[in-house]
C-alpha positions as a LaTeX table, in Angstrom:
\begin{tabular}{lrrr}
\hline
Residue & $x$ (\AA) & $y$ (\AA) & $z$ (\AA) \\
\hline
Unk1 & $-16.00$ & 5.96 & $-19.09$ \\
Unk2 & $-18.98$ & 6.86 & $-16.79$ \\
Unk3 & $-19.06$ & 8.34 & $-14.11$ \\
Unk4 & $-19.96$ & 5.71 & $-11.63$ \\
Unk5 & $-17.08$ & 3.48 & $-12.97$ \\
Unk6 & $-15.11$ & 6.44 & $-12.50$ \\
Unk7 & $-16.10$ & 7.20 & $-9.00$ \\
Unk8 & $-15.68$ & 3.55 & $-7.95$ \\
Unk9 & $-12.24$ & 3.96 & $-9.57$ \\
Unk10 & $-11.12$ & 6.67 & $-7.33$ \\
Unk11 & $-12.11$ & 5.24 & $-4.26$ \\
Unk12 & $-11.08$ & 1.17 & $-4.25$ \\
Unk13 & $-8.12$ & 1.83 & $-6.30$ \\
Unk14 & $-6.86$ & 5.75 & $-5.96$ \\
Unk15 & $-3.00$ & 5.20 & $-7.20$ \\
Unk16 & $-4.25$ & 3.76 & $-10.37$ \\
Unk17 & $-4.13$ & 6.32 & $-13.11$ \\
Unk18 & $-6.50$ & 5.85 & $-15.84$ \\
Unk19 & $-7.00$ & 7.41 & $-18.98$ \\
Unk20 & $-10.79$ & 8.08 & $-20.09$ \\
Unk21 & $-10.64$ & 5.45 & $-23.01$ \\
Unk22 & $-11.45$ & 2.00 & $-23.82$ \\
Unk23 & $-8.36$ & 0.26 & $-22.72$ \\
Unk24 & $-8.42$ & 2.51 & $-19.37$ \\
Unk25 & $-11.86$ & 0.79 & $-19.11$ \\
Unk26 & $-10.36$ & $-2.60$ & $-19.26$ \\
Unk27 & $-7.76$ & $-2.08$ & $-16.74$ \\
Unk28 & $-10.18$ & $-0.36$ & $-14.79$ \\
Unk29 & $-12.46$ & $-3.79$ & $-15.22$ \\
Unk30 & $-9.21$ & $-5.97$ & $-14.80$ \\
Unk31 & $-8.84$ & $-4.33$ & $-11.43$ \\
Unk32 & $-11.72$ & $-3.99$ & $-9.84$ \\
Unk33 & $-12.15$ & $-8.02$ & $-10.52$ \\
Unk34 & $-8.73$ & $-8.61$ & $-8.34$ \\
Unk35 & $-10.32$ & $-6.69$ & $-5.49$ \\
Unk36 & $-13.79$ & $-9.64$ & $-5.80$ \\
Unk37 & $-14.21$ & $-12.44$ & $-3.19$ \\
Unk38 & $-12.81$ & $-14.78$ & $-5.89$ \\
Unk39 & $-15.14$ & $-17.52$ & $-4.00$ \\
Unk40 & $-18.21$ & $-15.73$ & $-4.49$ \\
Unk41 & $-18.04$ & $-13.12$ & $-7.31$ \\
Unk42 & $-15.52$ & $-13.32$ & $-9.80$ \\
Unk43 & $-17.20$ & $-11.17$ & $-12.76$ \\
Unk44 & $-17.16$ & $-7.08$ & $-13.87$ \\
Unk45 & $-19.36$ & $-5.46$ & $-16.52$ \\
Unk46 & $-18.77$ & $-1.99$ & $-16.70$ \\
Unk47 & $-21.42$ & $-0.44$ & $-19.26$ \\
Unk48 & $-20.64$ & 2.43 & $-21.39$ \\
Unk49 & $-24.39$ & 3.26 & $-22.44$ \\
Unk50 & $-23.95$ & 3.94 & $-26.37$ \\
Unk51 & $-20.45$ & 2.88 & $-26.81$ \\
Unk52 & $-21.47$ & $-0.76$ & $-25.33$ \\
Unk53 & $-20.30$ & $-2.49$ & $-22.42$ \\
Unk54 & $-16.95$ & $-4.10$ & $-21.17$ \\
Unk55 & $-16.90$ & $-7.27$ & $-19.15$ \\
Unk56 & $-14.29$ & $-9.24$ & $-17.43$ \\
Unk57 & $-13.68$ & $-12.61$ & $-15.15$ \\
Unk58 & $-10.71$ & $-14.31$ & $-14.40$ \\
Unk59 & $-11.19$ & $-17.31$ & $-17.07$ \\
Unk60 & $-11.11$ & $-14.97$ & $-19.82$ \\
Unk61 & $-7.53$ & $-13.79$ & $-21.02$ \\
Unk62 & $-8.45$ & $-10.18$ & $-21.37$ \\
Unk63 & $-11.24$ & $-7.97$ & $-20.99$ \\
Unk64 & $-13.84$ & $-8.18$ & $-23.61$ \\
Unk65 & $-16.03$ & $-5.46$ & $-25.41$ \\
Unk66 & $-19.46$ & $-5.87$ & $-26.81$ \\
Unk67 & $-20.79$ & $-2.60$ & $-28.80$ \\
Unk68 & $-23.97$ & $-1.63$ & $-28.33$ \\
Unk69 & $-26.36$ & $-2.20$ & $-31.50$ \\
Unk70 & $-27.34$ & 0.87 & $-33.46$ \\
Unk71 & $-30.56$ & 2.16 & $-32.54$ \\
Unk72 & $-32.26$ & 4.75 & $-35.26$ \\
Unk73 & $-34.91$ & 5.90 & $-33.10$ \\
Unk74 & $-34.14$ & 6.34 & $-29.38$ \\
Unk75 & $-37.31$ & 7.60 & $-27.46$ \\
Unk76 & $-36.53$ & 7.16 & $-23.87$ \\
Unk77 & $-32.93$ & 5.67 & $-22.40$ \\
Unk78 & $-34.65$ & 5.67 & $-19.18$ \\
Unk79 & $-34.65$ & 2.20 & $-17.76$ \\
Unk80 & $-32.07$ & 1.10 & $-20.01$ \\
Unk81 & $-29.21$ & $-0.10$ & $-17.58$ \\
Unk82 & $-32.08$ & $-1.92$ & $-15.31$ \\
Unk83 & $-33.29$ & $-3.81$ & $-18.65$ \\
Unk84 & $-29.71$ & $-4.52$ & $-18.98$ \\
Unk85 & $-28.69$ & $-5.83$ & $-16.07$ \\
Unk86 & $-32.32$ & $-7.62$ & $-15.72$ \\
Unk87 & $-31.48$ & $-9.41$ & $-18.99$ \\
Unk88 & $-27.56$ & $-10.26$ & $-18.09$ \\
Unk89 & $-29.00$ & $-11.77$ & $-14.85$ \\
Unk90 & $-32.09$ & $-13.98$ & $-15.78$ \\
Unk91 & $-29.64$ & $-15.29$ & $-18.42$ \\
Unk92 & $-27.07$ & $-16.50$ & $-16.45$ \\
Unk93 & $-29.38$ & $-17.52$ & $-14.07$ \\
Unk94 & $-30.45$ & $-19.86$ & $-17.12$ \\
Unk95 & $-27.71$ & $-21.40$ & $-17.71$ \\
Unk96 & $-26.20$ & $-19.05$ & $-20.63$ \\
Unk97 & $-22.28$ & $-17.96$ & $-20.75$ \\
Unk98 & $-21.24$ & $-14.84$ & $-19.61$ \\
Unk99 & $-20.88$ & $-13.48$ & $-23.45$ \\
Unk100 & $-23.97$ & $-14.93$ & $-24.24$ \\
Unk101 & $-25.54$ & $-13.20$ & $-21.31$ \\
Unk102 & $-23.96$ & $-9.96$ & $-22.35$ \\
Unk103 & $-25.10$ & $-10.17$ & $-25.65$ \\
Unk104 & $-28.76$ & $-10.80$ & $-24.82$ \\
Unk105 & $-28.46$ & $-8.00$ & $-22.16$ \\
Unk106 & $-27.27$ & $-5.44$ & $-24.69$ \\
Unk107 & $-30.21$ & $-6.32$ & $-27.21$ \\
Unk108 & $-32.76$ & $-6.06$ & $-24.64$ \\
Unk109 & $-31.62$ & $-2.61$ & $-23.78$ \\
Unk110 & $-31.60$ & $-1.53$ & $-27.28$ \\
Unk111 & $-35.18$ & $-2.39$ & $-27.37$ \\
Unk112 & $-35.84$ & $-0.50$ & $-24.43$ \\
Unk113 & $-34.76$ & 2.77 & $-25.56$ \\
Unk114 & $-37.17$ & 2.46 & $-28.22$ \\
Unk115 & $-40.48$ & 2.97 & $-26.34$ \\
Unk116 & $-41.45$ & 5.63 & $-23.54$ \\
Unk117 & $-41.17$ & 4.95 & $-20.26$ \\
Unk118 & $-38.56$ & 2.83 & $-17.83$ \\
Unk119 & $-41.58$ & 0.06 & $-17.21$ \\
Unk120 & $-42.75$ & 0.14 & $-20.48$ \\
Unk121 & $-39.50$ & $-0.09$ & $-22.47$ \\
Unk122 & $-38.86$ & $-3.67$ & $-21.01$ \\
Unk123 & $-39.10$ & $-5.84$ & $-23.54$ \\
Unk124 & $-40.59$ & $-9.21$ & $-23.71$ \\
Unk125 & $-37.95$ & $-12.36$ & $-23.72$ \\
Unk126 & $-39.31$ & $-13.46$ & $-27.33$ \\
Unk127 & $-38.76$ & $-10.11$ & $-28.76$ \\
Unk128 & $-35.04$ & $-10.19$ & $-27.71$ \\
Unk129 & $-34.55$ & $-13.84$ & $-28.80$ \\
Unk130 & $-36.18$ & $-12.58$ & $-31.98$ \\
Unk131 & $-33.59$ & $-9.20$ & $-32.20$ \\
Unk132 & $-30.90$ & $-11.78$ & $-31.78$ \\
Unk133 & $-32.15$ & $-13.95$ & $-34.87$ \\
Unk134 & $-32.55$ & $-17.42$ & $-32.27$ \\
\hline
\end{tabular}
């Protein structure tokens, strides 16, 4: 679990005891979400940077996990959560699901750690469609 996730852990919920692994993620993720303004935001993604990313909402039965794709030549991982979140955003903002969002987000950021540079890692939309085989 990262750190962040960790820290925001300790201070919203401090009698919860989690244990650094995947399913202390989720209940971490399944928490958090209870604390939301269910009538504005009702959704958690926690990343995990190599490992992938959990996300939750309260449709969905259980927290999910999307692994990150393998990468055989990371250059620079700068910039890689703000390509992330940039490409979960603009794809909900589209229209998409929340796992389809994910799943574009996560390829995006694989591209970015490919190439030098937080700015310059950001890769175009028809490169990810592309990554993703659309």
């Amino acid at each position: 679990m990262r750190a962040k996730a960790q820290d925001v852990a300790k201070l919203l919920l401090p009698d919860l005891d989690l244990v650094d692994s995947m399913e202390g993620v989720k209940t971490l993720a399944v928490e958090i979400q209870k604390l939301l303004n269910q009538n504005n935001l009702k959704t958690v993604v926690i990343t995990l940077g190599s490992k992938g990313c959990i996300y939750y909402d309260a449709q969905l039965d259980e927290p999910q996990f999307v692994k990150s794709r393998k990468v055989d030549n990371v250059v620079d991982t700068t910039g890689a959560g703000d390509t992330f979140f940039g490409g979960l955003v603009s794809n909900l903002a589209l229209g998409k699901t929340l796992a389809q969002a994910v799943e574009f987000a996560t390829a995006a950021s694989s591209l970015a750690i490919q190439k030098k540079g937080a700015a310059e890692g950001i890769p175009e939309h028809k490169d990810v469609i592309q990554l993703l085989g659309e």
